[in-house]
Structure formats: structure tokens, C-alpha cells
N, C-alpha and C positions, 0 to 999 in steps of 0.2 A: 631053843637057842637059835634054830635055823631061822624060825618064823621070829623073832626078834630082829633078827637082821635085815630082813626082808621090809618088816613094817618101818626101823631107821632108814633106808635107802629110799621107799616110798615117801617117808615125811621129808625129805631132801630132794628131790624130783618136783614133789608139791610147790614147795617155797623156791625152788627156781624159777619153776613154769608159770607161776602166780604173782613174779617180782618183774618192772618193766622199770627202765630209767624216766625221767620225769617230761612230759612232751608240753607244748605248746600248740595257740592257733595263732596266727600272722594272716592277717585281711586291712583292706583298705582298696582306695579307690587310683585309678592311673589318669590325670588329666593332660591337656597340651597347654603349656606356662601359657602361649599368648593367646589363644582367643580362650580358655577355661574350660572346652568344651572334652567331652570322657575321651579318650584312647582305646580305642575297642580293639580286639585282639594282639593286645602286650602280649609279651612275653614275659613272663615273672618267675625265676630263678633263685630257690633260698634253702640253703640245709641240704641240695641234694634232691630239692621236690622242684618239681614245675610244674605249672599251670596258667591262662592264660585267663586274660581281661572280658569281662559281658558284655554284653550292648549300654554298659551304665558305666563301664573303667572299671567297675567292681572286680574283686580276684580276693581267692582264700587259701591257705595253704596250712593243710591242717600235721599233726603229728610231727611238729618243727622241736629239736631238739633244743635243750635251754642253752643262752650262750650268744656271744657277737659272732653274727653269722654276715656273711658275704651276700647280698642280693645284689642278681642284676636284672634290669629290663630291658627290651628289647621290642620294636616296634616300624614300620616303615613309615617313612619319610621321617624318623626322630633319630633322634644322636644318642648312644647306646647311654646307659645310668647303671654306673656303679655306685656301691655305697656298703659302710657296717649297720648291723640294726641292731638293737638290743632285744633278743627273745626272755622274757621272762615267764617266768608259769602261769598259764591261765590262757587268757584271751590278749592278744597286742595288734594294734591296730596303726597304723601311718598309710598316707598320702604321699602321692610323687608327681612330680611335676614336670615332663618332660619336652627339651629345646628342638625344635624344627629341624631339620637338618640345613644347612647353608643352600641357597639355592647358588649354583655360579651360572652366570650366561655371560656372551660373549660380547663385545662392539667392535665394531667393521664400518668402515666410511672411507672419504678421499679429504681433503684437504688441498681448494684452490685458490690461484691467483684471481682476486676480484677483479680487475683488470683485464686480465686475458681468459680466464676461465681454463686454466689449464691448470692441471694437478702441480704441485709443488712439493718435490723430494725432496728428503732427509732432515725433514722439519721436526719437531718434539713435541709428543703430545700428551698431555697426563690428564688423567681421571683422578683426581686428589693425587694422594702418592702413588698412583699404579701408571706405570712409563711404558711410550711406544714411539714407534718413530713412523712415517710414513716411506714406501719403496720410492722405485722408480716414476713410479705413474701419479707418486699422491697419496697413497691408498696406505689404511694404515688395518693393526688387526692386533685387538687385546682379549686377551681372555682372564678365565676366574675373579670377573665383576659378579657384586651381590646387588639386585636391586634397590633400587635406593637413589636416593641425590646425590648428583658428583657437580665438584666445581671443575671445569675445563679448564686448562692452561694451555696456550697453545703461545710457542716463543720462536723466533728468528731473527738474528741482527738485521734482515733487509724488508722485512716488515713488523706494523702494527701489533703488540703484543695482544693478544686473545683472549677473552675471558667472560666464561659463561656458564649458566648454574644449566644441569639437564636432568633428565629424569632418567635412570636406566628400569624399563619393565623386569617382568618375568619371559620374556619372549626367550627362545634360546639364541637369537641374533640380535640385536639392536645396531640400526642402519642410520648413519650420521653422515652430513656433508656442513662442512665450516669456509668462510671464506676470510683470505688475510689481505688485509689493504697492503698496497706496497708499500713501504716509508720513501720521503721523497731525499733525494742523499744529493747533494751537490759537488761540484767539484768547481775548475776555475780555467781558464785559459790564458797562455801567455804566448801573445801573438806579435807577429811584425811584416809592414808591409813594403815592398819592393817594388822598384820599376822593373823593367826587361833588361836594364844594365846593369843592376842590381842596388840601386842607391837609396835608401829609404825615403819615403813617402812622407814629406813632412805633418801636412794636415791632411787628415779626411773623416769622413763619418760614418764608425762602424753600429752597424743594429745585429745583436745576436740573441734567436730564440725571443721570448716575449720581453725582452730588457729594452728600454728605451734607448732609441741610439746615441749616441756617444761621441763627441767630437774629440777624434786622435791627434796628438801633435807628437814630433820625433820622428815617427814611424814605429812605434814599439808602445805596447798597451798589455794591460791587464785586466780579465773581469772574474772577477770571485762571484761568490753565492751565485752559479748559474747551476740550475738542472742538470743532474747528468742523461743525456741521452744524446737522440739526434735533432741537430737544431740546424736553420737557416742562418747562414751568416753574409749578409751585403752588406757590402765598403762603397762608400762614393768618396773622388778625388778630385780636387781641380784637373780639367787639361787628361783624366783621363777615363775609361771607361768603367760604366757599373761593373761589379763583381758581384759574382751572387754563385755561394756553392753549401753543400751540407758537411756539418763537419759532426763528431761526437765526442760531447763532451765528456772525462772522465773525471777520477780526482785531482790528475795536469794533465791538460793537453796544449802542446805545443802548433800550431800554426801559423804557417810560412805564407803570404799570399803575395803573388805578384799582376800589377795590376797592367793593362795596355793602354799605351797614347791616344788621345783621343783630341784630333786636329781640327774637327768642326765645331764641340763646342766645348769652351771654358766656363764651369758656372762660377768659379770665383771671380775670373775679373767682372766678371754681367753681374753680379751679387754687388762689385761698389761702387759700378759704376751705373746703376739703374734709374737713381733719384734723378741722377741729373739728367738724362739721355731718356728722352721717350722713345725712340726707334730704337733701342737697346733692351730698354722696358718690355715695348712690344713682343719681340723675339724671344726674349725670357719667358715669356703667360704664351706664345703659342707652344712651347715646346711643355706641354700638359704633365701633370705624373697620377700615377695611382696608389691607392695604399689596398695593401691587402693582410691576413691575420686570422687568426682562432680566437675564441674566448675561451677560457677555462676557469675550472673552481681552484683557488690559489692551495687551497688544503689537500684537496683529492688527486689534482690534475686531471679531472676529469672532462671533458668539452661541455659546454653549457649554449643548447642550443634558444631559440628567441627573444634573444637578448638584442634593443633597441640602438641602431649607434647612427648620429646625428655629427655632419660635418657642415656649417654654416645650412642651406637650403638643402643639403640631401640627406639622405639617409638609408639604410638597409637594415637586415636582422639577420642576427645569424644562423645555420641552417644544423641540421641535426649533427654535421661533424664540426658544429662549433666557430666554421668559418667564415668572414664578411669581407666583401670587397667594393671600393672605391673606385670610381677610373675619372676621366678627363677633369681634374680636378687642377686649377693654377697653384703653379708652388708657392709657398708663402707659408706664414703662419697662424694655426688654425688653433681654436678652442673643440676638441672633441665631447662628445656629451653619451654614456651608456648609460642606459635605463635598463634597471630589469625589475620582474613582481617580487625576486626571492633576494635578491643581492642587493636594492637599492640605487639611487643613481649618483654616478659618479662623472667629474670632468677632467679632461686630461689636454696638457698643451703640446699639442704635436707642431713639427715643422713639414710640409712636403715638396719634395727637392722634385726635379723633372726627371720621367723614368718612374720605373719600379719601384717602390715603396713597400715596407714590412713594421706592423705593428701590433706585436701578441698580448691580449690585455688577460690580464690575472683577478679575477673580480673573491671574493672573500663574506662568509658571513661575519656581520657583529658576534662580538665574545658574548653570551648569553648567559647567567648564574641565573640558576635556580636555589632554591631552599626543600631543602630535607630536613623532616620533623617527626617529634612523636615521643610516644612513652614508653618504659621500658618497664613490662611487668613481671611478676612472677607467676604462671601461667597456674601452679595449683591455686595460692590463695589471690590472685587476681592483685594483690598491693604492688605499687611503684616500688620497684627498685631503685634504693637512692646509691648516690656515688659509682655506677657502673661506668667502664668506660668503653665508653662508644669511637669505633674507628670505622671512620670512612674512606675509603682511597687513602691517601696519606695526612689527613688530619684525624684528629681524636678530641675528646671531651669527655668530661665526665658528668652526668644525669645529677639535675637539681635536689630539693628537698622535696618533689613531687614528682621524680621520676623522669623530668622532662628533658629533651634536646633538638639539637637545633643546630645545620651546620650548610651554609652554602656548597654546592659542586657546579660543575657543568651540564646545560644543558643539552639533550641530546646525547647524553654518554655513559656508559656502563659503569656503576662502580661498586665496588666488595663492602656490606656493612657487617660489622663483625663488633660482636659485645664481650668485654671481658667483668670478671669479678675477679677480683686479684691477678694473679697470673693464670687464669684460666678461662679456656674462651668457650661458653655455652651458646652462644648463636653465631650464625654467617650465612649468609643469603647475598646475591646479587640481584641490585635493583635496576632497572632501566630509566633515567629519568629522561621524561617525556614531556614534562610542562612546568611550569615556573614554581609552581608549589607543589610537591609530594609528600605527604600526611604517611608516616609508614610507621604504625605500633610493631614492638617486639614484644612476645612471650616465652621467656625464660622456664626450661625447664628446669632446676634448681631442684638437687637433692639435698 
């Protein structure tokens, strides 16, 4: 009876020690999604086993219990991979595919006045949607950029709005310097001129800044669209003396000028009474005058120096700050003539009075359109995209029954071209157009 018992409890011992729950094998390979190439020592986490990646991504995990099991991976420079798998009996086998991890680097630079080459604070700067402002000094400092293309916007009410495509590396700093034209902002003057007793000046002839001068009656004037800054303003008056002082102008400025007697000479009465009087004639042409001025570019304001300028038999050029001077020249009136290689030539009818003279000449290039063309593909199977709509700056169109378009802009000037399909924009690039015709294909990535 004993040994009976003995041999039950042994055949119950047996078929415990001889009974195991149902296991699995879990293998497969660990690659990096973007260049395909293996992932060597992963970390691979499942059921409670781990084991890591071979020099092939390869990894095995044997004795895996049956059941949706939790696996994670784990790898440097990758972004961790969680996921459920399905363990069934036997052999089971999956691939993983693991994302880089974000690289972030930083941009740093200054942001100046092209003009004066000085930093320019509390200006706004964006890297697509990522916002910065520059300090004191100009200088501005963005971080958690991913390499890649950013469109620049750079914005201020007192200058040219910015915009331009950049590249940001893998560098952990990337070093930028932008420069903002200043926009040109006008304002106006409301002036009036006096004697020493205080009685308004009825006629005289005021020249302010590069504006041709002006014959005043009243004694009270007004001049709009003038530059704001600082400008030269000479008044001539019968009976009394040249005036000549610097004034600045803002969005109104108010100036008072009084001018002094001037007993030796009168050029109004000698101006009607010249025809007739040669001895009056005479005295008029010995009392000489000069003209003197700047050239500038009428868009930039910038001084434009070798520029040719012709009065009857003389002539001069202007010098690298833009300025040209005249002297012993009879007053009268004259046909001016400026030449230049970039501006064209242009005539202007001046008067010159005896005395000082001022005359700021504004020169301008011609408006230049060019054409933007090209076709808009689908960059896997290579076919025209028909009906897409193409924006450029602020015009749009939409692509022929072969893909094509076609749209004037300016030359010489930056503009944003950006392709939509429905409401949705799969390309934008900035282009520089630099010559009369620009050929510029787009290829559509389209999923």
C-alpha cells in the first residue's frame, strides 16, 4: 500500500516536470527608415527577454510566450519604437523600421541697415513659422531649427519687406547677416516767408532738397511728397538777400524764414527791365551764379557717382558722393543734359538766378518685366500636372492641358512661387529673377 503511494506521487512529479506552457521564436531584422541601411546594436525588448541587433540589424528572441506582447526598441541616434506583436507558436518573424532622431541646431546673425551698416533693433524675424526678434545691437538668436530649407521673412513698417529661401546645415550654429533697404517715407512742409518787420514776402523762389525750385507768391507755400530727412532749403527774393539753411523734414514741418534787405541789388526790376537797357543787361551777366547738387538713384536714394552733366559749353561728373558743381555761369535760362551708362539720358530746364544756386537731380531706372515660365510635373511619374495653380507674388494661374505657365514679374526682384492642388500647397521656392526670361520647371511630390 505504501509503495503504491509512492509510485502515484512519482507519476504526478513526472507529468509536472515533463509539462511546459507553449513558447515561441520572434526574429527579424532592425533597419534606419531613411537611408535602409541595418541598425546595429538595438536594443530589442519582448516578453521580458532582451537581446540586441548584429552587425546585419539581425536579432532573435527565443522562448517568447504565446500572446500580444509589448516590444520596444531602443538605439542611438533613433527615436525609441514601441509597438504590440502577435506571438504565435512556432517561428514569427517582423522587420522595424526606425526614425532618426530630430537633429535641432541653432541660427544666430545680426540684421542691418543697408544704408548705414548698422544693426537694427527690435526688427521680426522668422524662419517659416519659428519667431525671433533681433536686441539691441541687431543681433538676433533662434533655436530648435531642424536642418533643412526655411523661407526668411524679415518685416518692419520703416523698411523693405525681406524674403529669402536659406539653407540651415547640420552645424550646431549657423551664422546669417540680412540687410534691410530703408523705405523712402515722405512728409511735407508748410512754410512762410518774412521780412525783418515782419510782412510777408510776396514773390520769391524757393528750391528745397532735390525738387525743382518753385516760384512763391503770398509769402506762404506748401511742398508735399518731399523726403523726409535733412534737406537744403534757398529762398531768392527781389530787393533781398539769398537765404540758404538746412531744415528736416518730417511728416509736417512747419518753417518760419525771414529774409534781409538787400540795397545794392534788385533782380526783379533788372529781370523787366533788361530787353530794353543794355547797361542794365550788362550788370545783370556780370553778377555770375553757380549751380551746385547731388545725383541720386530715385528708388534707393543712394548717390550715383559718373554721371555726365552738360550746361550749354560746360560740363562736369559727378564725384563718388554723388556731387557736381557749376560756377561763373550767366543767369538766364538753360537746357540741362545728364548722361549716364545705367540711367539713360535725360534734359531738364533749369533757370540760374545770380548767386548760389541748388539743383538735386533724381535719375530712375526703366520699369523692366521679365517672364516666368515652365511646367509643372509630377516628380514620380514625370507627367504634366494639369489645372494646378501657380502663385507668384500676388498673381496666380492655373497650368494648361500640358502642364504649362507663364506669368510676367519684375525684373531684378525676388519673388515667392508656390504651387497649389486644391487647397493644398506642395511646392514654394524663391526665385531671383535676373534676366528677361526665366525657364523655371517644378516637380511635384504628390502622394
Amino acid at each position: 500500500m505504501k509503495i503504491k503511494r509512492i509510485f502515484i506521487l512519482f507519476l504526478i512529479l513526472f507529468s509536472l516536470l515533463s509539462y511546459s506552457a507553449p513558447s515561441a521564436l520572434f526574429k527579424g531584422y532592425i533597419f534606419d527608415r531613411k537611408s535602409k541601411y541595418p541598425v546595429v546594436n538595438a536594443e530589442i525588448e519582448c516578453g521580458g527577454k532582451i537581446t540586441f541587433s548584429d552587425s546585419k540589424g539581425y536579432f532573435e528572441l527565443k522562448n517568447l510566450i504565446i500572446g500580444n506582447l509589448i516590444i520596444r526598441v531602443k538605439a542611438n541616434d533613433f527615436m525609441d519604437y514601441n509597438d504590440i506583436v502577435k506571438i504565435t507558436h512556432g517561428s514569427n518573424s517582423q522587420n522595424f523600421f526606425l526614425e532618426n532622431k530630430p537633429i535641432m541646431v541653432k541660427a544666430r546673425g545680426i540684421i542691418e541697415n543697408e544704408d548705414t551698416g548698422l544693426g537694427v533693433s527690435n526688427i521680426n524675424i522668422s524662419f517659416d513659422n519659428i519667431m525671433g526678434q533681433t536686441d539691441e545691437f541687431g543681433e538676433f538668436f533662434i533655436n530648435n531649427l531642424n536642418p533643412g530649407k526655411y523661407i526668411v521673412k524679415i518685416q518692419h513698417s520703416d523698411y523693405e519687406k525681406y524674403l529669402e529661401e536659406i539653407t540651415i546645415n547640420e552645424a550646431n550654429v549657423n551664422n546669417f547677416k540680412f540687410f534691410l533697404k530703408p523705405l523712402i517715407r515722405y512728409g511735407k512742409i508748410i512754410g512762410e516767408i518774412r521780412n525783418i518787420e515782419g510782412d510777408l514776402v510776396l514773390n520769391a523762389q524757393v528750391s528745397v532738397g532735390n525738387n525743382q525750385p518753385v516760384n512763391v507768391s503770398g509769402g506762404k507755400y506748401v511742398f508735399e511728397d518731399i523726403v523726409r530727412g535733412k534737406h537744403r532749403i534757398v529762398i531768392y527774393s527781389d530787393s533781398y538777400e539769398p537765404h540758404e539753411e538746412y531744415v528736416v523734414v518730417e511728416e509736417s514741418s512747419k518753417i518760419r524764414t525771414i529774409l534781409k534787405k538787400d540795397p545794392d541789388f534788385r533782380y526783379g526790376e533788372f529781370e523787366k527791365r533788361r530787353k530794353d537797357n543794355k547797361e542794365i543787361n550788362n550788370i545783370v551777366n556780370s553778377v555770375k551764379g553757380s549751380l551746385e547738387g547731388v545725383v541720386r538713384d530715385a528708388q534707393s536714394f543712394k548717390f550715383i557717382s559718373g554721371v555726365t552733366i552738360t550746361i550749354e559749353d560746360k560740363y562736369t561728373v559727378s564725384g563718388k558722393d554723388g556731387s557736381y558743381y557749376f560756377h561763373d555761369i550767366i543767369p538766364g535760362e538753360y537746357t540741362m543734359s545728364i548722361i549716364s551708362s545705367d540711367y539713360g539720358v535725360y534734359n531738364a530746364d533749369i533757370i540760374i538766378r545770380p548767386g548760389a544756386g541748388i539743383f538735386n537731380i533724381s535719375l530712375a531706372y526703366e520699369n523692366k518685366d521679365s517672364l516666368i515660365f515652365g511646367k509643372v510635373y509630377d516628380k514620380k511619374t514625370q507627367k504634366p500636372v494639369i489645372g494646378a495653380k501657380v502663385v507668384i507674388g500676388n498673381k496666380e494661374l492655373k497650368t494648361d492641358e500640358k502642364g504649362f505657365y507663364q506669368l510676367k514679374v519684375d525684373l531684378d526682384d525676388y519673388v515667392e512661387v508656390k504651387v497649389y492642388i486644391g487647397h493644398i500647397m506642395f511646392f514654394r521656392k524663391v526665385v531671383y529673377i535676373n534676366s528677361n526670361k526665366i525657364k523655371n520647371d517644378i516637380f511635384l511630390e504628390v502622394e
